[in-house]
TITI-266691 format. One record per residue (C-alpha): residue number from 0; residue in one letter; chain; y, x, z. Coordinates in Angstrom, 1 decimal, always signed. Example, Ala and Ser with C-alpha at 12.3 -4.5 7.8 and 13.67 -1.06 7.14 Angstrom:
+-----+-----+-------+--------+--------+--------+
!   n ! res ! chain !      Y !      X !      Z !
+-----+-----+-------+--------+--------+--------+
!   0 !   A !     A !   -4.5 !  +12.3 !   +7.8 !
!   1 !   S !     A !   -1.1 !  +13.7 !   +7.1 !
+-----+-----+-------+--------+--------+--------+
END
This chain:
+-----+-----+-------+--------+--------+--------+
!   n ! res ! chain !      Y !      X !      Z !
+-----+-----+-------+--------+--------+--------+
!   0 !   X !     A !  -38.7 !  +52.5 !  -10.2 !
!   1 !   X !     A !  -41.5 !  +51.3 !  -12.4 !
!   2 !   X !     A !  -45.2 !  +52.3 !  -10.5 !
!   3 !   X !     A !  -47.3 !  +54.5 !  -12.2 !
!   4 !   X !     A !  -49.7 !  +53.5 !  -14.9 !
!   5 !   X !     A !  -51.8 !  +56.4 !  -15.7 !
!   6 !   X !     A !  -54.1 !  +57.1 !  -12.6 !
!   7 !   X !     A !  -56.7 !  +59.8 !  -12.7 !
!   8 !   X !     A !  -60.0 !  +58.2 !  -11.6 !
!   9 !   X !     A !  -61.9 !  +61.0 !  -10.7 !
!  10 !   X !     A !  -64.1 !  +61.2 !   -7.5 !
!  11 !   X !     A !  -62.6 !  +57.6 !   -6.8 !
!  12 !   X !     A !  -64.9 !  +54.5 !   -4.8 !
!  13 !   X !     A !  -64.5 !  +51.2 !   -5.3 !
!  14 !   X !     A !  -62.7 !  +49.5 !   -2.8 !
!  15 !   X !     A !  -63.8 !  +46.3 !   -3.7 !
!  16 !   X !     A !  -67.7 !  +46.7 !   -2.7 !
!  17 !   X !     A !  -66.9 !  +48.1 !   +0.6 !
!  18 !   X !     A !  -64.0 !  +45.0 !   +1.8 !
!  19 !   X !     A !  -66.9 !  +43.6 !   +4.2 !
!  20 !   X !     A !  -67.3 !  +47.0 !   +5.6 !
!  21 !   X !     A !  -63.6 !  +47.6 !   +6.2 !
!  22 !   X !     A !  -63.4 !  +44.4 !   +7.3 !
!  23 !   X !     A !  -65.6 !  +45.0 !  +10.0 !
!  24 !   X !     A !  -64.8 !  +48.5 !  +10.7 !
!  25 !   X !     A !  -60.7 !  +47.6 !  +11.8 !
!  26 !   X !     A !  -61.2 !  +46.6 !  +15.3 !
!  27 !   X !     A !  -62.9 !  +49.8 !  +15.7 !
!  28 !   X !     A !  -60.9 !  +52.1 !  +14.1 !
!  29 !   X !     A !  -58.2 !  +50.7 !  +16.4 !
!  30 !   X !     A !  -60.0 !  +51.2 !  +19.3 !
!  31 !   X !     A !  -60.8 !  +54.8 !  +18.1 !
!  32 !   X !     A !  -57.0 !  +55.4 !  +17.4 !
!  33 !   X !     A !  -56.6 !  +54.9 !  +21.0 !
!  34 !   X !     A !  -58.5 !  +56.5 !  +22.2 !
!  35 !   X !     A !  -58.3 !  +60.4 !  +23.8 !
!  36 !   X !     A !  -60.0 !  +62.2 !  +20.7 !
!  37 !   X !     A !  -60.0 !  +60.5 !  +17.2 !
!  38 !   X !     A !  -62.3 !  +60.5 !  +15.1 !
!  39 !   X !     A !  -63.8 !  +63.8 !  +13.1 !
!  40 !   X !     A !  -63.9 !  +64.4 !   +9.3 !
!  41 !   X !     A !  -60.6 !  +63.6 !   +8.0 !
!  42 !   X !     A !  -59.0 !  +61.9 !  +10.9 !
!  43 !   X !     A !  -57.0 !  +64.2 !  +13.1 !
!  44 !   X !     A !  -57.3 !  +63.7 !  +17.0 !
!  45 !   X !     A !  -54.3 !  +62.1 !  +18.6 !
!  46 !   X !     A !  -51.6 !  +64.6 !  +19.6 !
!  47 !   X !     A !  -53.0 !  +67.1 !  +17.2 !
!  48 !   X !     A !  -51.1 !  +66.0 !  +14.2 !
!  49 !   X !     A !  -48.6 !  +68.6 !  +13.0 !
!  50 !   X !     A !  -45.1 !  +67.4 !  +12.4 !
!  51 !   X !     A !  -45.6 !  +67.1 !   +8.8 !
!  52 !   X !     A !  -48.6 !  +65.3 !   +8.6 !
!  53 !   X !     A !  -49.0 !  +62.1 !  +11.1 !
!  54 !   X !     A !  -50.8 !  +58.8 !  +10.8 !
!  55 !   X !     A !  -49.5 !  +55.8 !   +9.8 !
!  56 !   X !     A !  -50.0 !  +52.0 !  +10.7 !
!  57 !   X !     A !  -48.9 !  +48.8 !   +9.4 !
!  58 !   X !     A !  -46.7 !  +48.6 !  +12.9 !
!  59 !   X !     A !  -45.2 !  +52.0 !  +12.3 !
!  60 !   X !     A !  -44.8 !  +52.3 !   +8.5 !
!  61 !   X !     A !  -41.5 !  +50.6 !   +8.2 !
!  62 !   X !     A !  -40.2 !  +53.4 !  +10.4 !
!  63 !   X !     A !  -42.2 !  +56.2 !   +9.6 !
!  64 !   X !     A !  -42.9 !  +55.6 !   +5.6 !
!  65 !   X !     A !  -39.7 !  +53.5 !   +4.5 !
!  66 !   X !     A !  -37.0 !  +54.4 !   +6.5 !
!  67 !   X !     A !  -37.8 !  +58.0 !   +6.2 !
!  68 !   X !     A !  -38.5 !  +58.4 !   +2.7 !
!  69 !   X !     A !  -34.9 !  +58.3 !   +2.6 !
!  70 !   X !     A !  -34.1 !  +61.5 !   +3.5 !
!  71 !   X !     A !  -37.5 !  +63.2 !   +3.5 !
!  72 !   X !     A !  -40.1 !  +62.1 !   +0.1 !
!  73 !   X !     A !  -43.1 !  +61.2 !   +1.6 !
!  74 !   X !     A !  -46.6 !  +61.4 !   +0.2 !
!  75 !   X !     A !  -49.2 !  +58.7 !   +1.9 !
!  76 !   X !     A !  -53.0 !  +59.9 !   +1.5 !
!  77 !   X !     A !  -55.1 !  +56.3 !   +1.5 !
!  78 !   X !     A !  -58.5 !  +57.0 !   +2.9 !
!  79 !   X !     A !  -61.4 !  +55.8 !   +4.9 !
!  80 !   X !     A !  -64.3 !  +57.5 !   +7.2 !
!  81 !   X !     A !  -66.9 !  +56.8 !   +4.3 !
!  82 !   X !     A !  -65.1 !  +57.7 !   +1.9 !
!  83 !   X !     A !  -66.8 !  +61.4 !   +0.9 !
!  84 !   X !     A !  -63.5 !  +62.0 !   -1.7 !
!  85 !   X !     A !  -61.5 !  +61.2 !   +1.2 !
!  86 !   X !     A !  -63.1 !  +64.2 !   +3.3 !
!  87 !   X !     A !  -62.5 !  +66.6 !   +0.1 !
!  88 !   X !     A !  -58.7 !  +65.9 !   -0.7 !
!  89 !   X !     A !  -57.6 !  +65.2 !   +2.7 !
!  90 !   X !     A !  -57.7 !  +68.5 !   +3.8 !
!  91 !   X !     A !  -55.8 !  +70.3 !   +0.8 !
!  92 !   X !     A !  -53.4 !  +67.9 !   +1.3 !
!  93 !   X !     A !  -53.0 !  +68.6 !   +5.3 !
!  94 !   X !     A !  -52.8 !  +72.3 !   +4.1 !
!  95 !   X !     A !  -50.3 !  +71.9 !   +1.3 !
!  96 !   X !     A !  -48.1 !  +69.9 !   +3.7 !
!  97 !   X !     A !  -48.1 !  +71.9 !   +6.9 !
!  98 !   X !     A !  -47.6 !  +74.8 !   +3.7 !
!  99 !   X !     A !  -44.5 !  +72.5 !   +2.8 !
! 100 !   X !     A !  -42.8 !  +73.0 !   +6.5 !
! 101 !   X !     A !  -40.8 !  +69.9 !   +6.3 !
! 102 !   X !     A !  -39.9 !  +70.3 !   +2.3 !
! 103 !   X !     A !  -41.8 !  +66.8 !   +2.2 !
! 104 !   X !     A !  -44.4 !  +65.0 !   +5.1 !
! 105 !   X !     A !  -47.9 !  +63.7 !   +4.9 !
! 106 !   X !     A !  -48.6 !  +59.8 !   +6.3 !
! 107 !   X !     A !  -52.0 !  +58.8 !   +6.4 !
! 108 !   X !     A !  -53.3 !  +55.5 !   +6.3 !
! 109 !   X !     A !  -56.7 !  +54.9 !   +7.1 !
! 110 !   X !     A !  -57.8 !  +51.5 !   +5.2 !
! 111 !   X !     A !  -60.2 !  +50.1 !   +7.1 !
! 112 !   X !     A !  -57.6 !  +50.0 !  +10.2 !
! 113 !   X !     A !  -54.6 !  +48.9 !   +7.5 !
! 114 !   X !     A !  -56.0 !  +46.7 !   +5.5 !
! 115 !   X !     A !  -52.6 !  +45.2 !   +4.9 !
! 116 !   X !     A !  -50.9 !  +48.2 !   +3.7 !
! 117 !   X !     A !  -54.0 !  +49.0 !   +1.3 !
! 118 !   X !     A !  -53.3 !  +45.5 !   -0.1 !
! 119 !   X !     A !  -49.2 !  +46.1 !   -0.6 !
! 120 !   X !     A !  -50.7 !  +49.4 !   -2.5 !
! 121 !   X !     A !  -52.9 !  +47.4 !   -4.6 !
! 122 !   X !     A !  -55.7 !  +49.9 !   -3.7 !
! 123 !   X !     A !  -58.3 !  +49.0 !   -5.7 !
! 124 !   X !     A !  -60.0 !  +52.6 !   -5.1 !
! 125 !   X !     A !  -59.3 !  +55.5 !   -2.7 !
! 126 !   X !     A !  -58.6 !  +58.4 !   -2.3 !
! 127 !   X !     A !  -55.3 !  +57.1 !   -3.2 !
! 128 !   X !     A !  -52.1 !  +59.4 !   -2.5 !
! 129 !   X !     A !  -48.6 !  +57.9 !   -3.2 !
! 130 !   X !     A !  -45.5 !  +59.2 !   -3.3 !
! 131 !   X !     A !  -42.4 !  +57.4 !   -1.8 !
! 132 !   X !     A !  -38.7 !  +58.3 !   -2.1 !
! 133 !   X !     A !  -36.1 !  +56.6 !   -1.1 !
! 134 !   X !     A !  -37.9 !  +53.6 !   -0.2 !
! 135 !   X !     A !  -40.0 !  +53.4 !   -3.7 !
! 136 !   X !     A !  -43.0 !  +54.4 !   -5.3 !
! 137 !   X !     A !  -42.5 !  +56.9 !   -7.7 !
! 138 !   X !     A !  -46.2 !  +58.1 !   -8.2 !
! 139 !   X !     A !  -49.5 !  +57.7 !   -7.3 !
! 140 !   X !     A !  -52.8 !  +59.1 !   -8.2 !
! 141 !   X !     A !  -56.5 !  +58.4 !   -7.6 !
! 142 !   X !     A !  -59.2 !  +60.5 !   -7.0 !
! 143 !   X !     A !  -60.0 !  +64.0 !   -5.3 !
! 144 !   X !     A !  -58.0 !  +66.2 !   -7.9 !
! 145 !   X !     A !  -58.0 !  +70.1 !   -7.5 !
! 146 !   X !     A !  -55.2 !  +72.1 !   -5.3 !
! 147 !   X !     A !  -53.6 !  +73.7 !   -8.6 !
! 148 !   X !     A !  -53.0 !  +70.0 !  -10.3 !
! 149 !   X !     A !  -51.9 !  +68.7 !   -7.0 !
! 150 !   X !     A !  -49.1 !  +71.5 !   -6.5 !
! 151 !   X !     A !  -48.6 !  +70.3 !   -9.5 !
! 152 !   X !     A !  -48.1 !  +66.9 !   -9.3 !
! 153 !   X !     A !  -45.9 !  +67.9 !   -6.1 !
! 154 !   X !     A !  -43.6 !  +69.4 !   -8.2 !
! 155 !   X !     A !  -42.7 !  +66.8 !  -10.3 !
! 156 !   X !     A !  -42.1 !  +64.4 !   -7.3 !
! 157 !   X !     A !  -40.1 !  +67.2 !   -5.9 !
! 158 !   X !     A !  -38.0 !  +67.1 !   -9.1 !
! 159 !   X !     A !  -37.6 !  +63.4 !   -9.0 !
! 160 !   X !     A !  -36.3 !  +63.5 !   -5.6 !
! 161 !   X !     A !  -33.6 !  +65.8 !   -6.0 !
! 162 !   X !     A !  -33.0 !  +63.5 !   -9.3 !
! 163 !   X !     A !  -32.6 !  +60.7 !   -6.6 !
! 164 !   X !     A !  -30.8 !  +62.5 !   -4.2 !
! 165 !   X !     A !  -33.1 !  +62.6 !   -1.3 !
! 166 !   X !     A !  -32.8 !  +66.3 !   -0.6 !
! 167 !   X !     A !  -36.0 !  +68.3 !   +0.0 !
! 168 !   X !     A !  -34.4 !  +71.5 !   +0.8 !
! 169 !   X !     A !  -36.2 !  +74.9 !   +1.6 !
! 170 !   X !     A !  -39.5 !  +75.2 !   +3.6 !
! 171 !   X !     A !  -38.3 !  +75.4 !   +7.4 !
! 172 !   X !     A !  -35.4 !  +73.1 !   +7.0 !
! 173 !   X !     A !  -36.3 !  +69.9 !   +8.2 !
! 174 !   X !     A !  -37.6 !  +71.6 !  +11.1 !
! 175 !   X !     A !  -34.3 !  +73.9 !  +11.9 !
! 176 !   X !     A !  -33.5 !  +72.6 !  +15.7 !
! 177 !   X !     A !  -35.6 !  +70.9 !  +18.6 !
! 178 !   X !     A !  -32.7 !  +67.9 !  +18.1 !
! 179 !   X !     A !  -34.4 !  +67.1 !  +14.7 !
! 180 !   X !     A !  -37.9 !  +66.7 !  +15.8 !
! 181 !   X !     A !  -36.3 !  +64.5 !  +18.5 !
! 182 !   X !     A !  -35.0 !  +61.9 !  +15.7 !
! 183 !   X !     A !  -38.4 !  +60.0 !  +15.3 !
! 184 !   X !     A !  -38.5 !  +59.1 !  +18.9 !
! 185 !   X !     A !  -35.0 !  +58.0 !  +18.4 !
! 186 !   X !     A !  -36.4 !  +55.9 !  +15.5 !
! 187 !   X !     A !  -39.0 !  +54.2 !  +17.7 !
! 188 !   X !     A !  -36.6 !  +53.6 !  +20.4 !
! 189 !   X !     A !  -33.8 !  +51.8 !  +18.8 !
! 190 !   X !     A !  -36.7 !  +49.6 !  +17.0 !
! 191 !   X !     A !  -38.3 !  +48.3 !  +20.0 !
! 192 !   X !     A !  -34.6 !  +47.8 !  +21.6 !
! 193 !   X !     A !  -33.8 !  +45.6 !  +18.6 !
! 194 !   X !     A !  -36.9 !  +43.9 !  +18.8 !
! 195 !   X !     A !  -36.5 !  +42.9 !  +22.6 !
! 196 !   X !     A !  -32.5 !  +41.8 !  +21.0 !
! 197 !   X !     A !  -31.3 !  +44.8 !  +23.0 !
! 198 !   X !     A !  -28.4 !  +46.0 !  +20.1 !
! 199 !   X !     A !  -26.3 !  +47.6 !  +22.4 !
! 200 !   X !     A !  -29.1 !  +49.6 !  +23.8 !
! 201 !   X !     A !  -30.3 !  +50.0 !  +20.1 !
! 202 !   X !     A !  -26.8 !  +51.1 !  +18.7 !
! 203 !   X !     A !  -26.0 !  +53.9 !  +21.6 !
! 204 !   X !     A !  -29.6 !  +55.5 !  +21.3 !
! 205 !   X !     A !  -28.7 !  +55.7 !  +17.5 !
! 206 !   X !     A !  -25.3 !  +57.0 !  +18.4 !
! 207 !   X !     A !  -26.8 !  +59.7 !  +20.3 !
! 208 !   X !     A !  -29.2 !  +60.6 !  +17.8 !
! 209 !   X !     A !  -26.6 !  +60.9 !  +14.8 !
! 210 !   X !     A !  -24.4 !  +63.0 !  +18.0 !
! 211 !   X !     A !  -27.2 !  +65.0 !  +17.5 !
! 212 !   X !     A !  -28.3 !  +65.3 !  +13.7 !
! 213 !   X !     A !  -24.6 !  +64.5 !  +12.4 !
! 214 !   X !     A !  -26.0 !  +64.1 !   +8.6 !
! 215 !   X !     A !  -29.3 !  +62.1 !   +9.8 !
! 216 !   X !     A !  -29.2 !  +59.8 !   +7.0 !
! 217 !   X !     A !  -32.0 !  +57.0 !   +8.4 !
! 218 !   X !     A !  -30.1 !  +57.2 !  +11.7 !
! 219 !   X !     A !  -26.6 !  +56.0 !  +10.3 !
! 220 !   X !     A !  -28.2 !  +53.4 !   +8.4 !
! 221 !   X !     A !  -30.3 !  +51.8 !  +11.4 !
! 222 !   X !     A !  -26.9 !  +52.2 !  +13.3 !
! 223 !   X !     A !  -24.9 !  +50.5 !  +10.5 !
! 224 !   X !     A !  -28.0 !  +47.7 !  +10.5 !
! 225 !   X !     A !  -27.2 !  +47.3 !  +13.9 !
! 226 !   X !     A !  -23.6 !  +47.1 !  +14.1 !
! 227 !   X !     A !  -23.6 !  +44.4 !  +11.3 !
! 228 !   X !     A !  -26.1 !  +42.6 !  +13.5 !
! 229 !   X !     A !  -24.2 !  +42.7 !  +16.4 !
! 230 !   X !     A !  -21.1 !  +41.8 !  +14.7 !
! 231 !   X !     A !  -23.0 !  +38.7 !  +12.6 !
! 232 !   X !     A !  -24.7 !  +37.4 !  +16.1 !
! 233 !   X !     A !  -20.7 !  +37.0 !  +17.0 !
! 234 !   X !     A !  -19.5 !  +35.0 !  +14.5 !
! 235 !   X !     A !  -19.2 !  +30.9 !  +13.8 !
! 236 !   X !     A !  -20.8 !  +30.8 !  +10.2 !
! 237 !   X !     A !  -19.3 !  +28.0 !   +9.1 !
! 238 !   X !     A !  -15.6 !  +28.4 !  +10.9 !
! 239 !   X !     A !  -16.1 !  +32.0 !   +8.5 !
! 240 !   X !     A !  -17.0 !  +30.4 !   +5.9 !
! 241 !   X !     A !  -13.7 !  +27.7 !   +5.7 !
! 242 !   X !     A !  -11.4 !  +30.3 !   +6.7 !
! 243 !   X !     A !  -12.7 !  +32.8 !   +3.4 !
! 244 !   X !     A !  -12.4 !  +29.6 !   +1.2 !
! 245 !   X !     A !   -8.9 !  +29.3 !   +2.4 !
! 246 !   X !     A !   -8.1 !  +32.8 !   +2.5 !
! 247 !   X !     A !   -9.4 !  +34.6 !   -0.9 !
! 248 !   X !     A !   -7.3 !  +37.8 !   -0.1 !
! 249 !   X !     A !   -7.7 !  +38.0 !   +3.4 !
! 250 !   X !     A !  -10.0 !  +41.4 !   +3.8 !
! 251 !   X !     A !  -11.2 !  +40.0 !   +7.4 !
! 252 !   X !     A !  -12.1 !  +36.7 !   +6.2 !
! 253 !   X !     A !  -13.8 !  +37.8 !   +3.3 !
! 254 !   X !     A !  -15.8 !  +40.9 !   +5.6 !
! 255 !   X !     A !  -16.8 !  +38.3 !   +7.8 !
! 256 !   X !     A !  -18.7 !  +36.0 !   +5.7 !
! 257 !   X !     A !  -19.9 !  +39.2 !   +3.4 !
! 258 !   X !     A !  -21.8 !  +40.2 !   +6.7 !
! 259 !   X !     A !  -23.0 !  +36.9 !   +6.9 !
! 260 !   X !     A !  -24.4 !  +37.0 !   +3.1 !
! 261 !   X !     A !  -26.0 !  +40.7 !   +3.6 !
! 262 !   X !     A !  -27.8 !  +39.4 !   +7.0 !
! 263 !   X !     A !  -29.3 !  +36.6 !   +5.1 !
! 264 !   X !     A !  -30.2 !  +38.6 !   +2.6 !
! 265 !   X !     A !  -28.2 !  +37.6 !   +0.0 !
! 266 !   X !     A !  -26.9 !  +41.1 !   -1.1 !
! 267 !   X !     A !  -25.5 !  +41.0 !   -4.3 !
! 268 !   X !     A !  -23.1 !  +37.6 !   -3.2 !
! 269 !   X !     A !  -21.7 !  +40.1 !   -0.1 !
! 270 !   X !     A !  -20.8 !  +42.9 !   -2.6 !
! 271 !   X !     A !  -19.3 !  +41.1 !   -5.3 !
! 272 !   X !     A !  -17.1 !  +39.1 !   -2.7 !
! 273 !   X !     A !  -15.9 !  +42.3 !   -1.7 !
! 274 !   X !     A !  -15.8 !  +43.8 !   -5.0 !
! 275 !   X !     A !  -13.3 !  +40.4 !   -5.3 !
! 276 !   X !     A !  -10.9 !  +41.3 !   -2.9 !
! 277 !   X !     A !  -10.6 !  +44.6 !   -3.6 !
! 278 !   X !     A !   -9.7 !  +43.6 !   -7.6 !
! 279 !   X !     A !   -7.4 !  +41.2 !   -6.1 !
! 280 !   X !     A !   -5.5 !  +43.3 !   -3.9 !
! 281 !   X !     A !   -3.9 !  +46.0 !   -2.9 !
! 282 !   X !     A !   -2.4 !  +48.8 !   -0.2 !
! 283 !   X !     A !   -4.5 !  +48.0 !   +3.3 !
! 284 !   X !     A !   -5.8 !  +44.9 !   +2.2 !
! 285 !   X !     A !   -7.8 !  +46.8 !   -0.8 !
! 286 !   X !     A !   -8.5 !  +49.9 !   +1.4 !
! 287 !   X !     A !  -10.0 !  +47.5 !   +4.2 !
! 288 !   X !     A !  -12.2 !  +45.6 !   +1.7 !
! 289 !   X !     A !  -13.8 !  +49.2 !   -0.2 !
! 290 !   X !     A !  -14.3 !  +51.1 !   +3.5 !
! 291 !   X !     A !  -16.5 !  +48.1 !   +4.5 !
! 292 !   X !     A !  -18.2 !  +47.7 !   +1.4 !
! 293 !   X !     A !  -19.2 !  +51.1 !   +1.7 !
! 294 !   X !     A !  -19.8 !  +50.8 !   +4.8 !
! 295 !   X !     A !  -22.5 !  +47.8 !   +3.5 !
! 296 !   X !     A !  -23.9 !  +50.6 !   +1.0 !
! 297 !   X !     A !  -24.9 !  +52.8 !   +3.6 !
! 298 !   X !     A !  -27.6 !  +50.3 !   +4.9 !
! 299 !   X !     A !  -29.9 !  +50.2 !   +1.5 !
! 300 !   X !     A !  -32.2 !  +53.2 !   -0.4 !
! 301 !   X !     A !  -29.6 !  +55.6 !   -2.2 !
! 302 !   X !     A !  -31.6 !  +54.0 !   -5.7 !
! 303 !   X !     A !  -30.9 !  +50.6 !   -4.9 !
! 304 !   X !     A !  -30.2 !  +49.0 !   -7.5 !
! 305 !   X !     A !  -27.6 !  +46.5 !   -6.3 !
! 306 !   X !     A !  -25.8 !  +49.0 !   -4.6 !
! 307 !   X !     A !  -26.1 !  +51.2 !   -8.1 !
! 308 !   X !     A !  -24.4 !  +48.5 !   -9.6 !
! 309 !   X !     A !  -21.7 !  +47.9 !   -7.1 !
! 310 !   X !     A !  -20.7 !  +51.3 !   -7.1 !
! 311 !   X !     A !  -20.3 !  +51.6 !  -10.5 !
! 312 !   X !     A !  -18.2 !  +48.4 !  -10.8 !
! 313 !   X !     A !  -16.1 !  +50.1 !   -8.0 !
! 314 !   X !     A !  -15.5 !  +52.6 !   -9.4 !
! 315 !   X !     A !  -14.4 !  +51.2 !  -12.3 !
! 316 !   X !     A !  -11.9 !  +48.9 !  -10.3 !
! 317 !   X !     A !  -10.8 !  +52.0 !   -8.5 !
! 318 !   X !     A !  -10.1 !  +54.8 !  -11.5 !
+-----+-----+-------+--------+--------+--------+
END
């Protein structure tokens, strides 16, 4: 998706004049963060966060923004303690989510304290409020704008979601059982396991999530990351690579070395490998080859577009 071009500047500051000041003002908005009580006007004390509106950092925003844009749109409010626009729109956007119940979430970045994250925005101004889904940007505006154009606006990321398939459902859903709010800690946990190379430990924290939340779609795609990972950490690269070479048809052969291709990054080579075997073969050998490309599918944005592309060219091969 293309970012927006039309912003409305009203009640925006220039983020460029106050880059000293932010500059300065990190280290202690960290230290505030951590502290028992946050800070007041616009910046919710910690604990006392409502499920659908939480604050964001660049540590947690992978997690928290990305992954669960997939399943959940997600509308980030950019602000900052002096920001006065901030202290106006923050609030009807607090309301409007909590209003929500789970229909879509709030993240919060404060600027000053993510500097990073207000740079991958290109923020030249804030208030800023973005709309993810599905991993992507979809919309943005500047400014303080008034509750009745803001519902507004909602609605027509709303509509673009279902469009995408990232299912808002009705007010109340996302928070149906006590296993649901549990997910996000399942998040967390699996990430730090993977970080400290722990993918066992990673994978059955996962498991028990998804045991959980059967149709938790960032859940089964962190557990299919980690199950290619653990799979990839396994294999001899280059005793793969000679046996797919000699083996063109060989499902296992080629899987192998497609796992290889998606773990470097190198997406579009793993699909159309597999997108090979499976318009070579036929019987198990085909069957074997589209599970696992599925399989691959299941790790990206439902809108991505290499995986739009190898789906249509499956299906094509397949009907």
């Amino acid at each position: 998706m293309q970012q927006p071009r039309d912003f409305s500047l009203h009640g925006a500051v220039d983020l460029g004049a106050r880059q000293a000041a932010a500059q300065r003002k990190a280290q202690a908005a960290r230290a505030a963060a951590s502290a028992p009580d946050a800070g007041e006007d616009g910046a919710p004390a910690a604990g006392e966060a409502a499920a659908f509106v939480f604050d964001v950092t660049e540590q947690t925003f992978n997690t928290d923004v990305a992954l669960r844009s997939r399943t959940t749109p997600v509308i980030i409010d950019l602000w900052a303690e002096w920001c006065g626009p901030c202290k106006q729109l923050s609030p009807v956007l607090e309301k409007l989510a909590n209003e929500a119940n789970g229909t879509w979430v709030l993240a919060k970045i404060d600027v000053d304290a993510n500097p990073r994250l207000a740079q991958a925005f290109q923020a030249q101004s804030i208030p800023m409020v973005v709309a993810i889904i599905g991993g992507q940007m979809v919309d943005a505006f500047l400014g303080a704008m008034p509750e009745a154009q803001i519902r507004q606006w909602l609605a027509q990321v709303l509509s673009v979601a279902d469009q995408l398939g990232v299912s808002t459902g009705a007010p109340g859903q996302a928070a149906e059982s006590a296993a649901e709010d549990e997910v996000p800690a399942a998040y967390r946990q699996a990430r730090e396991a993977m970080e400290e190379g722990d993918l066992d430990n990673a994978a059955a924290i996962l498991e028990k999530a998804l045991s959980d939340v059967p149709g938790d779609a960032v859940a089964k795609s962190w557990l299919t990351q980690v199950n290619l990972m653990r799979r990839v950490s396994e294999y001899d690269p280059a005793a793969a690579s000679r046996d797919a070479a000699q083996r063109p048809d060989d499902p296992e052969a080629q899987i192998r070395v497609a796992d290889i291709e998606i773990a470097a990054g190198r997406i579009e080579a793993a699909f159309d490998r597999l997108l090979g075997v499976i318009k070579r073969t036929s019987g198990d050998a085909r069957n074997q080859a589209r599970v696992h490309l599925i399989e691959l599918f299941e790790i990206f944005p439902p809108g991505d577009p290499a995986v739009k592309a190898a789906r249509s060219r499956l299906a094509t091969l397949l009907f």
